[in-house]
PQR file of N, CA, C, O and H, with PARSE charges and radii, in Angstrom:
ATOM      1  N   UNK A   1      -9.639 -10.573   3.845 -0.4000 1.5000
ATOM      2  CA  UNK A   1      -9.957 -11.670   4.730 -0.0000 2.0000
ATOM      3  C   UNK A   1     -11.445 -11.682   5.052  0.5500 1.7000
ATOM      4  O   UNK A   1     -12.063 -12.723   5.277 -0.5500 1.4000
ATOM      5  N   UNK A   2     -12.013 -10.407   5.061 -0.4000 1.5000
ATOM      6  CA  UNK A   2     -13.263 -10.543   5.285 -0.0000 2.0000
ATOM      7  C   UNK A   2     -14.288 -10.854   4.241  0.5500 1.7000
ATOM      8  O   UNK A   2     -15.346 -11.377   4.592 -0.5500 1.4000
ATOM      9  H   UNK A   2     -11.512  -9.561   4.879  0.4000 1.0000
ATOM     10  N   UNK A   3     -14.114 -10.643   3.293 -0.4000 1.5000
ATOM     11  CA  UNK A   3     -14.454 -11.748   2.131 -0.0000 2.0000
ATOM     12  C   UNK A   3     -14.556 -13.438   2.176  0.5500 1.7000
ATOM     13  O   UNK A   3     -15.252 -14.138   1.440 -0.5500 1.4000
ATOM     14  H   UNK A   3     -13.254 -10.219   3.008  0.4000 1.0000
ATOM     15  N   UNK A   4     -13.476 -13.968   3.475 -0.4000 1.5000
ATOM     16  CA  UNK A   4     -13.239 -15.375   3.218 -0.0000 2.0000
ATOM     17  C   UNK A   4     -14.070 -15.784   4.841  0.5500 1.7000
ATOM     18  O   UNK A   4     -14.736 -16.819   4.868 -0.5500 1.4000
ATOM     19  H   UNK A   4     -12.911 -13.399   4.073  0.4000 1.0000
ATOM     20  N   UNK A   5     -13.991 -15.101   5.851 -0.4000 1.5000
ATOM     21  CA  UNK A   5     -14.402 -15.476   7.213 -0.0000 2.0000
ATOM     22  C   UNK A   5     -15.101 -14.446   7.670  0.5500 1.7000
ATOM     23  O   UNK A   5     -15.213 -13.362   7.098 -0.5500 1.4000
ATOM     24  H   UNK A   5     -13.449 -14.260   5.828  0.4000 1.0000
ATOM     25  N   UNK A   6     -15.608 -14.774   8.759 -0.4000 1.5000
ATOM     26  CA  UNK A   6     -16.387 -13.563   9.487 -0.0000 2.0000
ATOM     27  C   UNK A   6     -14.960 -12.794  10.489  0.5500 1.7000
ATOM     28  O   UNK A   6     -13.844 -13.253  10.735 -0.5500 1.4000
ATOM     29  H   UNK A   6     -15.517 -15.654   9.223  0.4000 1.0000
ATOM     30  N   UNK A   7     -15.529 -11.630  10.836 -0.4000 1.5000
ATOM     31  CA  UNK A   7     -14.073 -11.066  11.988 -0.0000 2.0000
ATOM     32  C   UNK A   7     -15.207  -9.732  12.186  0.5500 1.7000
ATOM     33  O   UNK A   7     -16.053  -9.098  11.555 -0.5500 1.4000
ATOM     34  H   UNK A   7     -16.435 -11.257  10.636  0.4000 1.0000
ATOM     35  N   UNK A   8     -14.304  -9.846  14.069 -0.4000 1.5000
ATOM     36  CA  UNK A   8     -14.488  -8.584  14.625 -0.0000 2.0000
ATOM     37  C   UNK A   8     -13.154  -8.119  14.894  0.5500 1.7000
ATOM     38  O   UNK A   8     -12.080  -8.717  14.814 -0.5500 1.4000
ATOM     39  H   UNK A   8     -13.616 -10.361  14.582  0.4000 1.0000
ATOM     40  N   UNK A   9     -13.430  -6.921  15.233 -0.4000 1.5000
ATOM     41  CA  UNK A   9     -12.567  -5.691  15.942 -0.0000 2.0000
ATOM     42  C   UNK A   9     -12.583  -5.597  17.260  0.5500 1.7000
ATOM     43  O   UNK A   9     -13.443  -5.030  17.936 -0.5500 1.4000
ATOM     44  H   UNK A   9     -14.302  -6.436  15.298  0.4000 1.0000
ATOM     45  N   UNK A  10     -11.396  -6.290  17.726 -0.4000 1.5000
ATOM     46  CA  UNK A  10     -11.140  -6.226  19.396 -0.0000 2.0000
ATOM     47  C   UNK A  10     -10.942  -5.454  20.033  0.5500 1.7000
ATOM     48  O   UNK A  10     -10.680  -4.388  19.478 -0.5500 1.4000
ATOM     49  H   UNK A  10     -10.698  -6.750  17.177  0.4000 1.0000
ATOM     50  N   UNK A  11     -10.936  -5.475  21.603 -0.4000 1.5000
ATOM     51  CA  UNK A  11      -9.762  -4.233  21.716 -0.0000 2.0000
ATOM     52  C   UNK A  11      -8.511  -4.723  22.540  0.5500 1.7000
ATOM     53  O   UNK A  11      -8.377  -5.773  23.168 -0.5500 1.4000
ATOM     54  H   UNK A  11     -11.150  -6.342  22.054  0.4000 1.0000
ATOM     55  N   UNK A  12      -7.684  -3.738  22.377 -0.4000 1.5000
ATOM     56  CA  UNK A  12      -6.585  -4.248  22.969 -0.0000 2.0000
ATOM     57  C   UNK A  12      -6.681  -4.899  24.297  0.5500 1.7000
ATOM     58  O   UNK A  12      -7.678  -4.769  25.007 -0.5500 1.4000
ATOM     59  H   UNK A  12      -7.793  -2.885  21.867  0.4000 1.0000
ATOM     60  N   UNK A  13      -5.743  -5.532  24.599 -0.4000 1.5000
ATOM     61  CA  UNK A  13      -5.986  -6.134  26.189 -0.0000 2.0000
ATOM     62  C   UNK A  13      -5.428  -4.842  27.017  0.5500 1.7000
ATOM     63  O   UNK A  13      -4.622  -4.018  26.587 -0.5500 1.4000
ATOM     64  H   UNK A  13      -4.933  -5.637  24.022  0.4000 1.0000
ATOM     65  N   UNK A  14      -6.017  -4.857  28.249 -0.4000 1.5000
ATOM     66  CA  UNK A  14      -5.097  -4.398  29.640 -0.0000 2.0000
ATOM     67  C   UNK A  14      -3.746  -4.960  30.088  0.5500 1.7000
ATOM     68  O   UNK A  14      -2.950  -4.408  30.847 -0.5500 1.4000
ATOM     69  H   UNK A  14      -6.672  -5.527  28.598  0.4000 1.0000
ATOM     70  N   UNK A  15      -3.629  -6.072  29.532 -0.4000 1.5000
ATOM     71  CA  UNK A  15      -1.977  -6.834  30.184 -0.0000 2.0000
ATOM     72  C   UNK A  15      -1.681  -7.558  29.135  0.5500 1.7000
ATOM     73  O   UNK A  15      -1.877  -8.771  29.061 -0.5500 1.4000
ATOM     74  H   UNK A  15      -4.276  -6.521  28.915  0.4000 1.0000
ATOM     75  N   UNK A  16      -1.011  -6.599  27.942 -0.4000 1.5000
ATOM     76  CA  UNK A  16      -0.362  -7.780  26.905 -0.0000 2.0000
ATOM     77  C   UNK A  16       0.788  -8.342  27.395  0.5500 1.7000
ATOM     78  O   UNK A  16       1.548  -7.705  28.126 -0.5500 1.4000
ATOM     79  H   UNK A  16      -0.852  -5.614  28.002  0.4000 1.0000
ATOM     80  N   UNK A  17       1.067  -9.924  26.930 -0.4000 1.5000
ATOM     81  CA  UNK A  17       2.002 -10.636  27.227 -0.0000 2.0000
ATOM     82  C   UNK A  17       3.033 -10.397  26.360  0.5500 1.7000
ATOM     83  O   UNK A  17       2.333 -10.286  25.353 -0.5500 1.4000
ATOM     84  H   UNK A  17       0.450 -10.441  26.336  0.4000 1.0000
ATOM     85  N   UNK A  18       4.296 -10.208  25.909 -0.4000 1.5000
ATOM     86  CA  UNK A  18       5.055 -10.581  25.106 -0.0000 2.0000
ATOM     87  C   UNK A  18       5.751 -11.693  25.184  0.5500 1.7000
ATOM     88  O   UNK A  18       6.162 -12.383  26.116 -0.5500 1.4000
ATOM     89  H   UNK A  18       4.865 -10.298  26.726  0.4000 1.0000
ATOM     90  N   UNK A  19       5.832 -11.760  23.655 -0.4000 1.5000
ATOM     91  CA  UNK A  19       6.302 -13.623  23.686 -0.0000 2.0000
ATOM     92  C   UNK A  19       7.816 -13.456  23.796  0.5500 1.7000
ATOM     93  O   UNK A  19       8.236 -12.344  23.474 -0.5500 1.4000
ATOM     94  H   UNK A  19       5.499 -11.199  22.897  0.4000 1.0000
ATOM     95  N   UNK A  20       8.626 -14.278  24.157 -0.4000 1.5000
ATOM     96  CA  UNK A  20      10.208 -14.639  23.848 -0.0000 2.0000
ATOM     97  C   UNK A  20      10.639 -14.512  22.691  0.5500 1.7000
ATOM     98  O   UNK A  20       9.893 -14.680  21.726 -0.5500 1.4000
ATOM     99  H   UNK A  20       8.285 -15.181  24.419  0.4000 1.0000
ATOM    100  N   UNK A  21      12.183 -14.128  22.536 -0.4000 1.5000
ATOM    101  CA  UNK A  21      12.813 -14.172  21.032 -0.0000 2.0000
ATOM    102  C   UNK A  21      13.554 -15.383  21.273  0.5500 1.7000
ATOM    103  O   UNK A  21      14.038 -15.687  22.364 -0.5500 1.4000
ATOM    104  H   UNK A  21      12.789 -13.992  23.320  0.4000 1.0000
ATOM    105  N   UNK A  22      13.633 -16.135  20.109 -0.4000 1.5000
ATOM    106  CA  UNK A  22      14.581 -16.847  20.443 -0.0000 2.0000
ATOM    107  C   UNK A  22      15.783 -16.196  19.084  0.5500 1.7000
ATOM    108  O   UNK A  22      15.945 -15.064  18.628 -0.5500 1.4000
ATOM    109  H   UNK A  22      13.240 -15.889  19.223  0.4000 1.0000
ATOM    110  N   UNK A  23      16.733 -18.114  18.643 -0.4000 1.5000
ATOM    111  CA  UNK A  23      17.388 -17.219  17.601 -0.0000 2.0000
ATOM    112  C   UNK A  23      16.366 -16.734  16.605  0.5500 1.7000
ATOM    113  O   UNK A  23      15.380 -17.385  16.259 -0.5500 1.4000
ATOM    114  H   UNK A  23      16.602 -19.034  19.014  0.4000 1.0000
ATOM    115  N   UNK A  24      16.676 -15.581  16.196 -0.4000 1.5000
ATOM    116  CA  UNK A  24      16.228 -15.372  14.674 -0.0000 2.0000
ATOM    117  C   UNK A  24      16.581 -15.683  13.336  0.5500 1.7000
ATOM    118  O   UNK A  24      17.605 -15.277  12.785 -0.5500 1.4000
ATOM    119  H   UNK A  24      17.477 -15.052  16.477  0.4000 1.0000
ATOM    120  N   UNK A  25      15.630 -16.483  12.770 -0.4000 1.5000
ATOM    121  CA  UNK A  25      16.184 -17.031  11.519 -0.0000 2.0000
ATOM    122  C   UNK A  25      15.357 -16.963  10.073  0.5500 1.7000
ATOM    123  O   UNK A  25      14.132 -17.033   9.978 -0.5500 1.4000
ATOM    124  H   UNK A  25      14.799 -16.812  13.218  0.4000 1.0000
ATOM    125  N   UNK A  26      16.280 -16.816   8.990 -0.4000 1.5000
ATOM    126  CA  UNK A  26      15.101 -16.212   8.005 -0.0000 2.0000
ATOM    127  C   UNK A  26      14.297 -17.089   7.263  0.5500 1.7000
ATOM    128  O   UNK A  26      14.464 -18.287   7.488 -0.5500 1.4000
ATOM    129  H   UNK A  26      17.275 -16.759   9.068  0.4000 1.0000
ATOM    130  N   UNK A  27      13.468 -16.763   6.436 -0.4000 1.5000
ATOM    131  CA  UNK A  27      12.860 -17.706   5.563 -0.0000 2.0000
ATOM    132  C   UNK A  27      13.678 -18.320   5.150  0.5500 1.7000
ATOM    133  O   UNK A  27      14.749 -17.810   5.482 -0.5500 1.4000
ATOM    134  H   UNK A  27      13.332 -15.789   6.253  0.4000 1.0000
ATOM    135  N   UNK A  28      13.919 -19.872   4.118 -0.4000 1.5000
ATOM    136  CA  UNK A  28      14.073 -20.068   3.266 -0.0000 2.0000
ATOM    137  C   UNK A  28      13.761 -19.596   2.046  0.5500 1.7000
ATOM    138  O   UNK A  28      12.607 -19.297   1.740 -0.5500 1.4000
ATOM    139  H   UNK A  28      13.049 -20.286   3.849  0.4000 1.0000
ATOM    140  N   UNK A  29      15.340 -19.434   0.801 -0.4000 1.5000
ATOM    141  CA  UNK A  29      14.545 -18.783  -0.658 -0.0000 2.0000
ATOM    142  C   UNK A  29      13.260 -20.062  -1.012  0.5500 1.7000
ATOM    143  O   UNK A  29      12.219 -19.619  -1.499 -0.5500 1.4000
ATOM    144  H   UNK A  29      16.278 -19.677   1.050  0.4000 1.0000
ATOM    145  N   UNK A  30      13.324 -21.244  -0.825 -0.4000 1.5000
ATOM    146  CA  UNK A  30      12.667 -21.817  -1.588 -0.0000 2.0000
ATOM    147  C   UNK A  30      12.687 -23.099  -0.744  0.5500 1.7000
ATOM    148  O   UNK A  30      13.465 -23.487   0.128 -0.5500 1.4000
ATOM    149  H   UNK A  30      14.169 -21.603  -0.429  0.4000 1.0000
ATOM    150  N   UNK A  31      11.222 -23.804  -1.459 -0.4000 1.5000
ATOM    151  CA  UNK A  31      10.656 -24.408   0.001 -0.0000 2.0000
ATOM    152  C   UNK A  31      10.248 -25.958  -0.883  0.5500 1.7000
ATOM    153  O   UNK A  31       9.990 -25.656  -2.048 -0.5500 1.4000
ATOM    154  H   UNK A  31      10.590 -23.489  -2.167  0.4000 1.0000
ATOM    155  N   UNK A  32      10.177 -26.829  -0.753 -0.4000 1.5000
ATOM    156  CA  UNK A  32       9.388 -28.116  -1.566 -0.0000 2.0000
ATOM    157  C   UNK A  32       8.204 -28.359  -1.207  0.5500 1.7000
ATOM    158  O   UNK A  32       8.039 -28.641  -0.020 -0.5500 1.4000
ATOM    159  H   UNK A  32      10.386 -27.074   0.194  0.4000 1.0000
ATOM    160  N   UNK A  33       6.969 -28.323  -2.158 -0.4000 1.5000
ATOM    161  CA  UNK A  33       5.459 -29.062  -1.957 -0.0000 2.0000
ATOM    162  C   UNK A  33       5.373 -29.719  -2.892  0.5500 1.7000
ATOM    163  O   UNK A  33       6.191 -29.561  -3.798 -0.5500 1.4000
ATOM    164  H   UNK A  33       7.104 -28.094  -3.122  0.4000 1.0000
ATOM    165  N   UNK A  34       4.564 -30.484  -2.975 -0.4000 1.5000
ATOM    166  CA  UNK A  34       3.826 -31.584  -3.889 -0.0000 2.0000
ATOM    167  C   UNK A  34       5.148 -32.277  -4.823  0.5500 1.7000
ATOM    168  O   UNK A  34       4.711 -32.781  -5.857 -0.5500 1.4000
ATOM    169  H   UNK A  34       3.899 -30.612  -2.239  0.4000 1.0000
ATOM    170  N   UNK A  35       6.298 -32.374  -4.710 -0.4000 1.5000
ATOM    171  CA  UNK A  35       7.343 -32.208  -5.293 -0.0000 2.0000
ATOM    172  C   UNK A  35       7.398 -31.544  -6.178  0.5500 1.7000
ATOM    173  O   UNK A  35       7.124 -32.023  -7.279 -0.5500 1.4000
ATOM    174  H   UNK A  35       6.653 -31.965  -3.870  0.4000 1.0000
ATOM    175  N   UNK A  36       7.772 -30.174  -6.054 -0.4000 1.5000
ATOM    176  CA  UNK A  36       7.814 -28.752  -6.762 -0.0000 2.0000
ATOM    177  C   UNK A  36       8.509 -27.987  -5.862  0.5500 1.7000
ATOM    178  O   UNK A  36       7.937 -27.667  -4.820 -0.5500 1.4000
ATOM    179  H   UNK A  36       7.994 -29.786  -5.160  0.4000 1.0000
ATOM    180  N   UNK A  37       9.929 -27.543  -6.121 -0.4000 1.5000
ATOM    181  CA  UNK A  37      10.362 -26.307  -5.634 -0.0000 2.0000
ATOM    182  C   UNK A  37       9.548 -24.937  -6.171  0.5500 1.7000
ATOM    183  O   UNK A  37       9.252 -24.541  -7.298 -0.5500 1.4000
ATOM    184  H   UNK A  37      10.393 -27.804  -6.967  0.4000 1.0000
ATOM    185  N   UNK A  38       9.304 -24.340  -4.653 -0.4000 1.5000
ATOM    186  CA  UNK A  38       8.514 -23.070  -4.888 -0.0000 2.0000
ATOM    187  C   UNK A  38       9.358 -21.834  -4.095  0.5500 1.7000
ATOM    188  O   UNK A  38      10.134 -21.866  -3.140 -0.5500 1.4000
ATOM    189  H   UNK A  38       9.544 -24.661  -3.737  0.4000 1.0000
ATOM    190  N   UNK A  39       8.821 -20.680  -4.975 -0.4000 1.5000
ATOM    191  CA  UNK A  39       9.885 -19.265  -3.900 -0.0000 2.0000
ATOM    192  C   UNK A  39       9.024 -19.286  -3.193  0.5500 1.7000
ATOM    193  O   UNK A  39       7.827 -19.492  -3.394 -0.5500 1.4000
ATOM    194  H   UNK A  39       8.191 -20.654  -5.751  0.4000 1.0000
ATOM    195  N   UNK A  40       9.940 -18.929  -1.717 -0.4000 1.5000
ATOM    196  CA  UNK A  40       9.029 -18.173  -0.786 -0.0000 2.0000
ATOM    197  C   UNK A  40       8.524 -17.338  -0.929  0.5500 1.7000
ATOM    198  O   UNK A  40       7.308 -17.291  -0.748 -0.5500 1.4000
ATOM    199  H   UNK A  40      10.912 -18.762  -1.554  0.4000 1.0000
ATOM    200  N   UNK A  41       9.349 -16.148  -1.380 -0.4000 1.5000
ATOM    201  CA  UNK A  41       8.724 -14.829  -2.081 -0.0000 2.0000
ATOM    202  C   UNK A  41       7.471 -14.844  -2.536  0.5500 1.7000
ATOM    203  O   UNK A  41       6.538 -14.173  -2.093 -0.5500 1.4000
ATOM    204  H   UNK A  41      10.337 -16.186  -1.527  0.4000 1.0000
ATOM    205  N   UNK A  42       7.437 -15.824  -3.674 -0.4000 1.5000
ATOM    206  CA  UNK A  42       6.604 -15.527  -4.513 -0.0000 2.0000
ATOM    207  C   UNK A  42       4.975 -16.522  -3.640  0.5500 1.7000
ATOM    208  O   UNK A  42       3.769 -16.396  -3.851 -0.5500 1.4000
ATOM    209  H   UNK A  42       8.194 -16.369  -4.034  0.4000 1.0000
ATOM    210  N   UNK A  43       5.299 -16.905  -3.238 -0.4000 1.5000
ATOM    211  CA  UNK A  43       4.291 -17.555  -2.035 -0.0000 2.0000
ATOM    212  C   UNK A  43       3.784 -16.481  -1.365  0.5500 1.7000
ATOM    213  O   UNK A  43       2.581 -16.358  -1.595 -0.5500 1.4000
ATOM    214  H   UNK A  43       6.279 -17.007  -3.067  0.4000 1.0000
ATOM    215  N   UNK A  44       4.269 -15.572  -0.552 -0.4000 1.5000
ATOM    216  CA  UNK A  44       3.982 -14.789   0.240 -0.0000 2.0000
ATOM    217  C   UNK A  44       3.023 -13.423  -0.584  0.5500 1.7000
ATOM    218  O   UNK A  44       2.120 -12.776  -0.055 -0.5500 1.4000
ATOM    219  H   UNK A  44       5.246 -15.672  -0.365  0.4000 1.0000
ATOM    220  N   UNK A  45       3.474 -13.289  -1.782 -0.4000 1.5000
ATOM    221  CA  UNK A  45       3.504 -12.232  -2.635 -0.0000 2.0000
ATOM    222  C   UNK A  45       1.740 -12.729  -3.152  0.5500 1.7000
ATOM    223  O   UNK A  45       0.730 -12.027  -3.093 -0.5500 1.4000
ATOM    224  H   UNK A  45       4.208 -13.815  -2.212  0.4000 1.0000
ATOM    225  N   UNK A  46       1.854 -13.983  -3.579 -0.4000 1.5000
ATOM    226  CA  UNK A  46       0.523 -14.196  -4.635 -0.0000 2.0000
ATOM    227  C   UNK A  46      -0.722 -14.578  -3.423  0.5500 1.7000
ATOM    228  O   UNK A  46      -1.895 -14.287  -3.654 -0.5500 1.4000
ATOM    229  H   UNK A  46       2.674 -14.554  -3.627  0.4000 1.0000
ATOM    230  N   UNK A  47      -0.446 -15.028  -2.561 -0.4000 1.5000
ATOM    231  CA  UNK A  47      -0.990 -14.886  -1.062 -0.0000 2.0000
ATOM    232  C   UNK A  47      -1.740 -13.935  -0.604  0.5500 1.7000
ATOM    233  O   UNK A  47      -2.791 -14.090   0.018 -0.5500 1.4000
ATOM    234  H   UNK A  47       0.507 -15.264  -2.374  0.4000 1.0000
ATOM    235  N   UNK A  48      -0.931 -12.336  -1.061 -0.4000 1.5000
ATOM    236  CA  UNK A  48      -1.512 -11.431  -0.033 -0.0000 2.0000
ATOM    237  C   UNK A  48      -1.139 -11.515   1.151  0.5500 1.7000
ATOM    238  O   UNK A  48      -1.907 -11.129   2.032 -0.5500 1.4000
ATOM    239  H   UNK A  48      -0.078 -12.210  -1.566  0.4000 1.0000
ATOM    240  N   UNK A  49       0.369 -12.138   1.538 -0.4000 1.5000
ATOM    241  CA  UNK A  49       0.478 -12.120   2.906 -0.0000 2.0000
ATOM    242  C   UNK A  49       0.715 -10.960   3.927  0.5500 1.7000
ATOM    243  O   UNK A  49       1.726 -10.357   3.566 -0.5500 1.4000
ATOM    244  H   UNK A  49       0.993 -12.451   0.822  0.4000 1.0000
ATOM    245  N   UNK A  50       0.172 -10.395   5.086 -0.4000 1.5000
ATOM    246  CA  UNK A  50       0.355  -9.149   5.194 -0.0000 2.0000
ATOM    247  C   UNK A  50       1.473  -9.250   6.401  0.5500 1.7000
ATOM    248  O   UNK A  50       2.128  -8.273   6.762 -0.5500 1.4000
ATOM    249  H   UNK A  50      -0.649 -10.884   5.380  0.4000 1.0000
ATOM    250  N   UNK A  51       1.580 -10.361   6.885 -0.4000 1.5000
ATOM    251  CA  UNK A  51       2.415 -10.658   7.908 -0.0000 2.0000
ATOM    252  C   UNK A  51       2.381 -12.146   8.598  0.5500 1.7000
ATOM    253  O   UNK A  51       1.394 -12.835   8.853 -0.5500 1.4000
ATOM    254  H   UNK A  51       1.048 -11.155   6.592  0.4000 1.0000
ATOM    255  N   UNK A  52       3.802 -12.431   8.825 -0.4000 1.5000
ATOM    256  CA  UNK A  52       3.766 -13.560   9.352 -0.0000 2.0000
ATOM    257  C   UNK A  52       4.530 -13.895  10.517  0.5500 1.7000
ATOM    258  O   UNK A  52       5.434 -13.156  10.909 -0.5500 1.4000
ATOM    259  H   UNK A  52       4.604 -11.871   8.618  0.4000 1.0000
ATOM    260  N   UNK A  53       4.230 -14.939  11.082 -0.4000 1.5000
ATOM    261  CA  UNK A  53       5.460 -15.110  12.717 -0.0000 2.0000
ATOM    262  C   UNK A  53       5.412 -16.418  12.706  0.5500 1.7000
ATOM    263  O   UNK A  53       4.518 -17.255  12.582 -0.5500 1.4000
ATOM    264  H   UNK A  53       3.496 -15.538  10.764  0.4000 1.0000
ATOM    265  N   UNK A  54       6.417 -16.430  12.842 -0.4000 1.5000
ATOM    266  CA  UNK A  54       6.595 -18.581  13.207 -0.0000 2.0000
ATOM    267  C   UNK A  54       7.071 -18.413  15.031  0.5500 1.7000
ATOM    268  O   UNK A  54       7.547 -17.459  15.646 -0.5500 1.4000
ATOM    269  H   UNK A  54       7.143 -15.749  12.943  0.4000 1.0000
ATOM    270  N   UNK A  55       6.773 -19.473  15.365 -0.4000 1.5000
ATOM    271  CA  UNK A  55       6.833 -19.524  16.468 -0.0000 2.0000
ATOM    272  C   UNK A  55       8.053 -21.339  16.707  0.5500 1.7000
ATOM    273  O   UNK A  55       8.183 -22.255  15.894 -0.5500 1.4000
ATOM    274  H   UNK A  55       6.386 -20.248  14.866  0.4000 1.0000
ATOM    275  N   UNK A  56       8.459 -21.245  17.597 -0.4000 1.5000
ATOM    276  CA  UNK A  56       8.870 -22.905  17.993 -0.0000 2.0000
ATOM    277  C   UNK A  56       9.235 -23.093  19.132  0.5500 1.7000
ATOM    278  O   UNK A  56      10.294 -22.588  19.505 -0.5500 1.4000
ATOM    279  H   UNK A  56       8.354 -20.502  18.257  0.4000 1.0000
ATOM    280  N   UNK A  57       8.634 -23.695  19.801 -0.4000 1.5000
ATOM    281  CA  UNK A  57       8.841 -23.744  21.466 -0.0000 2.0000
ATOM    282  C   UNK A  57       8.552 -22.434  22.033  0.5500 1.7000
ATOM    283  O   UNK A  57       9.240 -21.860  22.876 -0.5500 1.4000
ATOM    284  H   UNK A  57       7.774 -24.106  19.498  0.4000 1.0000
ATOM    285  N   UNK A  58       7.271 -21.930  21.399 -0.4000 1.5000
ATOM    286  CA  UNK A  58       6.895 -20.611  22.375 -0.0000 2.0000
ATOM    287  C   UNK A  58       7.544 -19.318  22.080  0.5500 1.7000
ATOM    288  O   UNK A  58       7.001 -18.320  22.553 -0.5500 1.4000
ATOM    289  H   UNK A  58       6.712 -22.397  20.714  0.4000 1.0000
ATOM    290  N   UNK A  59       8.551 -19.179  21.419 -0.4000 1.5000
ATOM    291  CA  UNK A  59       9.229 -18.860  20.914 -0.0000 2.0000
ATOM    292  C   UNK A  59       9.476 -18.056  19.286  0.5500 1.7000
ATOM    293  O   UNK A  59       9.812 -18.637  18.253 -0.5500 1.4000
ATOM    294  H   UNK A  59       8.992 -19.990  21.035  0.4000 1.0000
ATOM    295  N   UNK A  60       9.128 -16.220  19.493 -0.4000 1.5000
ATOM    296  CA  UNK A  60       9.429 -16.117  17.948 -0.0000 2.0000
ATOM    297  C   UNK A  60      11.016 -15.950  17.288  0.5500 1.7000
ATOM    298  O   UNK A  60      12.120 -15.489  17.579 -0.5500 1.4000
ATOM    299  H   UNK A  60       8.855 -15.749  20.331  0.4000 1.0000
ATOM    300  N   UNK A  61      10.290 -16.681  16.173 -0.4000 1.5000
ATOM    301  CA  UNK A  61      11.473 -17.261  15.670 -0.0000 2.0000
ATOM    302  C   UNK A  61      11.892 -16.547  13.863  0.5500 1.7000
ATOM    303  O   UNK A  61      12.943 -16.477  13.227 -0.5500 1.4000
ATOM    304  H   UNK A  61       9.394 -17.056  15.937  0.4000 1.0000
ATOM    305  N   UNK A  62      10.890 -16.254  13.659 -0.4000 1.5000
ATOM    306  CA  UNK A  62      11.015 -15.311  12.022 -0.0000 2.0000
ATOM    307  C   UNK A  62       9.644 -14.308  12.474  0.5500 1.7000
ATOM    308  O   UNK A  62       8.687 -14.887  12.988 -0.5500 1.4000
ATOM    309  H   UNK A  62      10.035 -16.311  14.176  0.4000 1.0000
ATOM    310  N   UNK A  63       9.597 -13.222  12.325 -0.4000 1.5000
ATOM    311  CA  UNK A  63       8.356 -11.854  12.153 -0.0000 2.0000
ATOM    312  C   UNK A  63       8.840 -11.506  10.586  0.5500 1.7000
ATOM    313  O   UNK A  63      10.004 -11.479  10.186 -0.5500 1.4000
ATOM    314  H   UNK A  63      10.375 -12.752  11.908  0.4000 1.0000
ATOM    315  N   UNK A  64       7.775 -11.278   9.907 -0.4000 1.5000
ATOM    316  CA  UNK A  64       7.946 -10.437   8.295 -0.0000 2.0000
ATOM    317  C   UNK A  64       6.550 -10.043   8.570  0.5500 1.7000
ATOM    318  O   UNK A  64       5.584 -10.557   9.134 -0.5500 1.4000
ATOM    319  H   UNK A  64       6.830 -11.300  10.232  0.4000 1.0000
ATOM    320  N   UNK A  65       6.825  -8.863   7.918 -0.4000 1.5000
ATOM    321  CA  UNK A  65       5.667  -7.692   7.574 -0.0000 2.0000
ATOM    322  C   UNK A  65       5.971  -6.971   6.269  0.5500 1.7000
ATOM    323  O   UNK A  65       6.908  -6.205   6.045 -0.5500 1.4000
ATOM    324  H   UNK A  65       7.610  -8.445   7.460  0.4000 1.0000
ATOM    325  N   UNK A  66       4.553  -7.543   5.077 -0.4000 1.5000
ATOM    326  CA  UNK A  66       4.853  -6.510   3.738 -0.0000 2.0000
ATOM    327  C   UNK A  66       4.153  -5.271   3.977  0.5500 1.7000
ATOM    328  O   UNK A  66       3.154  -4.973   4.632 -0.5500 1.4000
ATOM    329  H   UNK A  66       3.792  -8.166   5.259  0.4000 1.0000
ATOM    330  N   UNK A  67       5.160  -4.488   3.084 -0.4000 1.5000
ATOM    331  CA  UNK A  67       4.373  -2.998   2.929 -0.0000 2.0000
ATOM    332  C   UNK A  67       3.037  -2.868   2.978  0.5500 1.7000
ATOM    333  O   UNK A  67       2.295  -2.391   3.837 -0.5500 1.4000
ATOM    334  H   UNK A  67       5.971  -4.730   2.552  0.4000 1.0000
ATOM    335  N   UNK A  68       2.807  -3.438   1.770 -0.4000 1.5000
ATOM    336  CA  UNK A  68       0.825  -3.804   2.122 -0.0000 2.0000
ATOM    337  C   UNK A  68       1.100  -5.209   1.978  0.5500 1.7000
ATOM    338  O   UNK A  68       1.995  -5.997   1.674 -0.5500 1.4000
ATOM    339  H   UNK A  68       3.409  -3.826   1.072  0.4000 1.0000
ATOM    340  N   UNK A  69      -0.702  -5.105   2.530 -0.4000 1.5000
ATOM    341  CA  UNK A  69      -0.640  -6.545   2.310 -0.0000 2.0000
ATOM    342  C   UNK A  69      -2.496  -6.938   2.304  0.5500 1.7000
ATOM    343  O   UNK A  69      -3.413  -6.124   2.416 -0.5500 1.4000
ATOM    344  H   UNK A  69      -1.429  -4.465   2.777  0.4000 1.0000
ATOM    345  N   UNK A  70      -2.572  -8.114   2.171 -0.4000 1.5000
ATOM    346  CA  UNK A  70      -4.219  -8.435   2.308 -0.0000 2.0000
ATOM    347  C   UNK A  70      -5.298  -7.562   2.138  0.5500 1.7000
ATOM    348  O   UNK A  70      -6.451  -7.971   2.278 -0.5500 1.4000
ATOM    349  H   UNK A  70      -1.827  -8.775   2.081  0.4000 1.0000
TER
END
């Protein structure tokens, strides 16, 4: 990532908030863009994704974390 943007190193807060769970629900295997079914997997995979959280109404709603990642 630091290749693509600038970034610092924070530090933790004194009063982290935690967010709400709501239901938990998983990815979809496969998702439509440009009209093209694509894997999620393989989205996440060619990405470099190192982790992700969806949120909806404040609310997490999917957390994934790869082994490595980015």
């Amino acid at each position: 990532m630091a290749e693509l943007l600038p970034s610092r190193t924070m530090a933790a807060s004194s009063r982290p908030s935690a967010l709400p769970v709501g239901q938990l629900e998983a990815l979809p295997p496969a998702f439509r863009f440009d009209g093209t079914e694509r894997s999620t997997e393989t989205l996440l995979t060619e990405t470099d994704t190192a982790a992700l959280l969806v949120l909806v109404d404040g609310q997490i709603r999917h957390e994934h974390y790869a082994s490595t990642g980015g």
